[in-house]
C-alpha positions in Angstrom: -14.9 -12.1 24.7 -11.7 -10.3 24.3 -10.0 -10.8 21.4 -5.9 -11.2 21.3 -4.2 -7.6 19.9 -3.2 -9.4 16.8 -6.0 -11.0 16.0 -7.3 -10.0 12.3 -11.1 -9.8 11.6 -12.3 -10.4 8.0 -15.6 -9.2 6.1 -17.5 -12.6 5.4 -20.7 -11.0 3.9 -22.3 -7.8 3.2 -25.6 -7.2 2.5 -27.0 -3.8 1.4 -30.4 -2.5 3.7 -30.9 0.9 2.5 -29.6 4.5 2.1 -25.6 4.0 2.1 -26.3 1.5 5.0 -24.7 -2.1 4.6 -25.0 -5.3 7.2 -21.3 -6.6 7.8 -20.8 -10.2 8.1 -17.6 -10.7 10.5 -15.2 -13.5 10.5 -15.7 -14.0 14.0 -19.4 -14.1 13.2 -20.3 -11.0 14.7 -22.9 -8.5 12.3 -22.9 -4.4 12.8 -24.7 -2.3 10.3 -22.6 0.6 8.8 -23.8 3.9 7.7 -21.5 5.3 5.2 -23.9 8.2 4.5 -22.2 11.0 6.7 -18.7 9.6 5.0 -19.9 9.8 1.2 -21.6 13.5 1.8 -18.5 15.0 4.0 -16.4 14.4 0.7 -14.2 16.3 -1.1 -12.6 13.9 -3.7 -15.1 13.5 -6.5 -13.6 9.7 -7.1 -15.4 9.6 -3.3 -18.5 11.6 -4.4 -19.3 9.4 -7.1 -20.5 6.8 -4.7 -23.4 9.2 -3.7 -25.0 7.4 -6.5 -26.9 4.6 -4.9 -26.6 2.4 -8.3 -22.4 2.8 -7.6 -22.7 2.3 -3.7 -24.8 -0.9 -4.4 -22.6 -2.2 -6.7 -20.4 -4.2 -4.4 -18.4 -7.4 -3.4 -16.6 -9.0 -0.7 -12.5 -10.2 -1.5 -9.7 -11.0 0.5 -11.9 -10.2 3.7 -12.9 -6.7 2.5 -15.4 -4.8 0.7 -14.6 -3.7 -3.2 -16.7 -1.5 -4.8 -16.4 -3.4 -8.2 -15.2 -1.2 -11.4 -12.0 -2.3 -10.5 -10.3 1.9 -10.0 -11.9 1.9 -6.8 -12.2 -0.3 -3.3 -13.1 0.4 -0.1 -11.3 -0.4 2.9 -13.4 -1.2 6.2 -11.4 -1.2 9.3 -13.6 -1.7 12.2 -12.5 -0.2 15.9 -13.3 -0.9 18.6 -15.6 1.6 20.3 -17.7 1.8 17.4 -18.8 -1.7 17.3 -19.2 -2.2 21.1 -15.8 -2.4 23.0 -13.8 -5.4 23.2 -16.5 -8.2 22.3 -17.1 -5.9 19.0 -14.5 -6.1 15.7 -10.9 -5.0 16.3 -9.1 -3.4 13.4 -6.8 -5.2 11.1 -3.8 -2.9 11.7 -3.0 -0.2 14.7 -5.0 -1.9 17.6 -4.7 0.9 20.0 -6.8 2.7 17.7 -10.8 2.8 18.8 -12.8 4.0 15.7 -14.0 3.1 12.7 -12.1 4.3 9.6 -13.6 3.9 6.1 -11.1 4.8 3.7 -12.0 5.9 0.1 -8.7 5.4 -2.6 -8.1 4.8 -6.0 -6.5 1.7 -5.3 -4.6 1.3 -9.2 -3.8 5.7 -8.6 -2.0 5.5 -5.5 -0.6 2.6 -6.4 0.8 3.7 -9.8 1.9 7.0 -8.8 3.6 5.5 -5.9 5.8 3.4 -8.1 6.6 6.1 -10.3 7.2 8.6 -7.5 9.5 5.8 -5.5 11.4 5.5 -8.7 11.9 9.1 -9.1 13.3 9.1 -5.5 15.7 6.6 -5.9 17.0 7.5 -9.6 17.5 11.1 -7.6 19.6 9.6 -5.0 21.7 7.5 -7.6 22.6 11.0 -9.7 23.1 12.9 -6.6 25.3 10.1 -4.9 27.8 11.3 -8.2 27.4 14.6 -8.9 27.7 15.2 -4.7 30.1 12.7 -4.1 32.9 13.7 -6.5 34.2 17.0 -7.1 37.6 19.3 -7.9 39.1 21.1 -5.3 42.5 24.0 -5.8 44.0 21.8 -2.6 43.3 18.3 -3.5 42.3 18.6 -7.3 39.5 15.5 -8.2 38.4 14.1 -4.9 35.8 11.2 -4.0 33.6 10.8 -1.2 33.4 6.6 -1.1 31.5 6.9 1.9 28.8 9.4 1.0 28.4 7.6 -2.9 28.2 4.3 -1.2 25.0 6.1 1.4 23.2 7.7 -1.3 23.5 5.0 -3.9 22.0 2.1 -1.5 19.4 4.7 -0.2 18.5 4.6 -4.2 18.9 0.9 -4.7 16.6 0.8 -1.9 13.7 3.1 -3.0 14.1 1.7 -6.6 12.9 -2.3 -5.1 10.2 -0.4 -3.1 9.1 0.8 -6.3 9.6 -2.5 -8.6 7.6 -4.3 -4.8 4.5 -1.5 -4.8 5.3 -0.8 -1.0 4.9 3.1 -1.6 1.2 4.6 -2.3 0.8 8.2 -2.7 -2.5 8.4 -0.3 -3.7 11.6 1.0 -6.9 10.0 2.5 -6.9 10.1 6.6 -3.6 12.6 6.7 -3.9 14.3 9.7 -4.0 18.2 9.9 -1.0 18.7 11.4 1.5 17.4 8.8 0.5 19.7 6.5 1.8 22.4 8.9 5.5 20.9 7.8 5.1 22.8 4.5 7.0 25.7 4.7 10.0 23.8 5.8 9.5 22.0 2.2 9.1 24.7 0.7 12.3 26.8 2.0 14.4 23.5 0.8 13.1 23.7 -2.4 13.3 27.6 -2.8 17.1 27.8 -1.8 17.1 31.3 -1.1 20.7 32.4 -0.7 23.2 34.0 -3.1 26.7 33.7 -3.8 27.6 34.9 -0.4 25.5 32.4 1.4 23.3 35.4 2.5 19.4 35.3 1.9 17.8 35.9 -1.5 14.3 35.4 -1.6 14.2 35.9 -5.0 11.4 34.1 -6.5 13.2 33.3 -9.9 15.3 30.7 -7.6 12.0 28.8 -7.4 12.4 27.8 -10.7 16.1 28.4 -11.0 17.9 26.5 -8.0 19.2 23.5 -8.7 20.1 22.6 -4.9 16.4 20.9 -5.1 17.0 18.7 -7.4 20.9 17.7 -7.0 21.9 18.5 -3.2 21.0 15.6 -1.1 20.5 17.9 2.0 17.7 19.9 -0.3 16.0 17.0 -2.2 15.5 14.7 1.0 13.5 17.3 2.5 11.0 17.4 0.0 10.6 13.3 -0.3 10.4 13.2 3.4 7.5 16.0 3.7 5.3 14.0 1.3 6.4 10.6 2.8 5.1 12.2 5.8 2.1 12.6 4.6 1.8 9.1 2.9 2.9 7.3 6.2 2.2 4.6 6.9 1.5 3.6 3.4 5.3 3.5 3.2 7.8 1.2 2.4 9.4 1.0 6.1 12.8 -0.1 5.1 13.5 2.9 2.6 11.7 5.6 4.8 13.5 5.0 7.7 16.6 5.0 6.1 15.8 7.9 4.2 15.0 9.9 7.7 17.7 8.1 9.4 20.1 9.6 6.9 18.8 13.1 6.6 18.8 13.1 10.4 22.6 12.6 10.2 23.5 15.1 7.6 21.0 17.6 9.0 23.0 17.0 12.7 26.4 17.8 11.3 25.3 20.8 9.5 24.3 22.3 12.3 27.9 23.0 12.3 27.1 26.2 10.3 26.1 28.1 13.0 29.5 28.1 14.5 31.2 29.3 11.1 30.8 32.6 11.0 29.6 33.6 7.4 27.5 30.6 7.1 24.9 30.8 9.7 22.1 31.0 7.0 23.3 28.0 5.5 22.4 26.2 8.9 19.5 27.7 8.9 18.2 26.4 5.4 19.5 22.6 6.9 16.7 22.8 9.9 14.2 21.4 7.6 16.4 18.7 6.7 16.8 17.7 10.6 12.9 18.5 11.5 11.5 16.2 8.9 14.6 13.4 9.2 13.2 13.5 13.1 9.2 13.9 12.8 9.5 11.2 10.1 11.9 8.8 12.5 8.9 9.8 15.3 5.7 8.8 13.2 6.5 5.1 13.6 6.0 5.7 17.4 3.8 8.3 17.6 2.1 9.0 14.4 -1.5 7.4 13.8 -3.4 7.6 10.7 -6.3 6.0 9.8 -5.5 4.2 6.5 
């Protein structure tokens, strides 16, 4: 039997045998046992760990076509691939087909969730402020000047994190990242540093870690920062704002690329690479990123 890409399997039943081994009742009537054993003990996250504890690994229920684990902080998420339950006639995953394991992730379910409110709120309250103090200014030439276009980008780029974080579509999960995002780091962290003086030469000064204020009111040194630990969290996302978010730090890191042709201001282009890396590795991930969630 080959079941259509689409096609979403539920958890029916689940029946505990022994150890951290469960029988899995499938919608399509199939059964595979599961032995979470090797999952629970690999662990680092003591929220995890705690179900090393046969009395909170038993105490289980089936909802909504998954498995909860019933205290109602935790749940536990089966996604069943392919090549672990037998090729095509086993249990195809409920999300990312072309994937062919079995992925058991471990979250605080109410955590993420909360923090991913908060933390999409943040983002879009920081877009609204910088839409203002970014977009308007006083120059000797022109005296008080407005930038319609660049308000009217960053303040919808708010608006549109802000309903992410009133519809929950954002959960700060680090379960399943792969290795290689983390790698992506250091071009956080130079963002948020700011190392350059008054004559746009570098200062590594440490003090600026705690004294810039580019991180926190520049749009070309905030967005970094969001879009290294949206990174992380993707695909627990919410797809409109994040590719918004990359699509718009991918234009602004483009055109200040433009640095490197001003002479004086080279290492200002240099500090706007992160911007454009991350803006394009987040625009990628969609396509090529995989992450078992």
């Amino acid at each position: 039997m080959i079941l259509a890409e689409n096609a979403v399997i539920d958890i029916k039943k689940a029946e505990y045998i022994d150890g951290y081994k469960l029988r899995l009742v499938f919608s399509n009537n199939k059964e595979r046992i599961v032995d979470f054993g090797t999952f629970l003990h690999n662990a680092l996250n003591p929220m995890i760990r705690k179900y090393l504890k046969l009395d909170n690994f038993k105490n289980f229920t089936v909802a909504y076509g998954d498995l909860f684990w019933n205290d109602y902080l935790d749940n536990v998420t089966f996604q069943a691939r392919n090549s672990k339950f037998g090729g095509a006639s086993g249990v195809p995953p409920r999300s990312h087909p072309q994937i062919s394991e079995l992925s058991v992730n471990v979250t605080l379910s109410n955590y993420k969730e909360k923090m991913g409110r908060i933390f999409a709120a943040f983002m879009g309250v920081n877009f609204i402020v910088i839409a203002f103090v970014q977009g308007m200014g006083h120059t000797e030439k022109y005296g008080f000047v407005v930038q319609p276009g660049s308000i009217i980008a960053s303040v919808f780029l708010g608006v549109a994190w802000i309903v992410a974080a009133f519809r929950g579509t954002l959960k700060s999960s680090f379960e399943g990242v792969p290795t290689w995002r983390y790698f992506l780091f250091p071009l956080a962290l130079l963002v948020y540093w700011a190392p350059y003086n008054d004559l746009i030469r570098p200062d590594f000064n440490p003090l600026l870690l705690f004294t810039s204020t580019d991180s926190a009111l520049t749009f070309c040194f905030t967005t970094p920062v969001f879009l290294f630990l949206l990174i992380l969290f993707y695909p627990c996302v919410d797809p409109l704002a994040y590719r918004l978010t990359a699509f718009n730090g991918l234009l602004y890191g483009l055109f200040n690329m433009t640095h490197f042709f001003n002479p004086g201001f080279e290492w200002m282009g240099v500090l706007h690479i992160p911007l454009l890396t991350l803006s394009f590795v987040a625009l990628s991930l969609p396509r090529f990123g995989k992450r078992s969630v």
